[in-house]
C-alpha positions as CSV (number, residue, x, y, z in Angstrom):
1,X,-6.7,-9.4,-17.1
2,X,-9.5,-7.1,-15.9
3,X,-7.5,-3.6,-14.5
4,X,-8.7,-2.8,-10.8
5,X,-10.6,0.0,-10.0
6,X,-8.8,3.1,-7.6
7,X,-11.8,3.0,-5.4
8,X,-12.6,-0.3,-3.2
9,X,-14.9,-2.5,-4.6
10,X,-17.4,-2.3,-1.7
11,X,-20.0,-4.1,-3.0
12,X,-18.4,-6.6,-4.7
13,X,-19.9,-5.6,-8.3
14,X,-16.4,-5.4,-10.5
15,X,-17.0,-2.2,-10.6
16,X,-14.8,0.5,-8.7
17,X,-15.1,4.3,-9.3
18,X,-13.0,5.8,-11.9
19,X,-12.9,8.9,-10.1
20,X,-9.7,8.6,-7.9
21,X,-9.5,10.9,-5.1
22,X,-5.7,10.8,-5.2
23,X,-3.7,13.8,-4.1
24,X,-0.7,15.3,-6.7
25,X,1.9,17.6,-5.9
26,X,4.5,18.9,-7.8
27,X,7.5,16.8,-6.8
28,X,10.4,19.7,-5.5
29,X,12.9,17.6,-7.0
30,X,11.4,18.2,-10.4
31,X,10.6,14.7,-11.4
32,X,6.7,15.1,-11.9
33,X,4.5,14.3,-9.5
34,X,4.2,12.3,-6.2
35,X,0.9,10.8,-5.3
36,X,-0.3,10.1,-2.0
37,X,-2.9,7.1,-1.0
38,X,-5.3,6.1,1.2
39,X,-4.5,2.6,3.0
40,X,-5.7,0.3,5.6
41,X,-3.1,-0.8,7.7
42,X,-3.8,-3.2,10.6
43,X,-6.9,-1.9,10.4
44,X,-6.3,1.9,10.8
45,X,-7.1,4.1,7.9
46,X,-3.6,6.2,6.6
47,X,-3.5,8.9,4.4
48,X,-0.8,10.8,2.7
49,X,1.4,8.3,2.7
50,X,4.2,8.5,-0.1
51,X,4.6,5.1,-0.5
52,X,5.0,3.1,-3.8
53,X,5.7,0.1,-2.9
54,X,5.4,-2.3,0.3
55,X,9.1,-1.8,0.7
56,X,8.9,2.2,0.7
57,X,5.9,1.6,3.0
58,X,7.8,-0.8,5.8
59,X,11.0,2.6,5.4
60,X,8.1,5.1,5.6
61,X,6.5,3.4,8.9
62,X,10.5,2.0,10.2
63,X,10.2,-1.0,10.2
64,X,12.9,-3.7,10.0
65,X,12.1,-5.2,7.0
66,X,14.0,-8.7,8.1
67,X,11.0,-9.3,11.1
68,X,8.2,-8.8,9.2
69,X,5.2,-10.5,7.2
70,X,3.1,-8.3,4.9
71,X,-0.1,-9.3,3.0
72,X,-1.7,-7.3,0.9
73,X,-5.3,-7.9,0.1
74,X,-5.2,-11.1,1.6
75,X,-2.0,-12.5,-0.2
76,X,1.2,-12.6,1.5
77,X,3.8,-10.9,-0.4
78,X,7.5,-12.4,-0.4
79,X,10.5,-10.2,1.0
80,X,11.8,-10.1,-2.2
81,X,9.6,-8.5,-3.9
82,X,8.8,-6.0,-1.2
83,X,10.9,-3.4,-3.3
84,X,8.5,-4.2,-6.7
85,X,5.4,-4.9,-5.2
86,X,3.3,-1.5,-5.6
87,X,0.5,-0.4,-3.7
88,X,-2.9,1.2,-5.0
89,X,-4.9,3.4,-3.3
90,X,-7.7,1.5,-1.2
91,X,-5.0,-1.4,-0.5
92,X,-5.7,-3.5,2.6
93,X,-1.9,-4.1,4.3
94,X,-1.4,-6.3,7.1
95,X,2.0,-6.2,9.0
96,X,3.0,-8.8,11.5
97,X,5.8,-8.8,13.5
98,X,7.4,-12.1,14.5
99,X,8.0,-12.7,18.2
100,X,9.8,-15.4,19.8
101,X,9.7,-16.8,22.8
102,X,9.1,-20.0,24.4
């Protein structure tokens, strides 16, 4: 399986740039480092975000995690795996609320 690149892929080529502009900090807990990313979510660019995986993302942002659908990079991720499934910097994230009505 071919590893992604950390940059987006804006030409299509395979190729991404190797040179990740990620941000590290010393963690104040001790535990190494936390890194922040660079996502698009519903179309807005966000920064800084410490984030690791789409369930930290939906706490982060707070939102109810039961009324939700999240894709990520066109594939629709299942709520059960929102707590594994990590993000990368450059990710694409679509949230979309469910609404009722009649």
């Amino acid at each position: 399986m071919r590893e992604r690149p950390l940059e987006p892929d804006t030409d299509n080529s395979g190729v991404g740039s190797r040179e990740g502009k990620l941000k590290a900090t010393v963690s104040r807990k001790g535990c190494g480092f936390l890194f922040f990313m660079r996502l698009k979510i519903n179309g807005e660019t966000v920064e800084n975000l410490q984030a690791a995986t789409v369930g930290e993302l939906l706490d982060a942002l707070r939102i109810e995690r039961g009324k939700v659908a999240v894709e990520v990079n066109m594939s629709v991720i299942k709520k059960q795996d929102y707590a594994c499934f990590l993000l990368r910097d450059g990710d694409t994230v679509e949230i979309v609320n469910f609404v009722g009505g009649g």
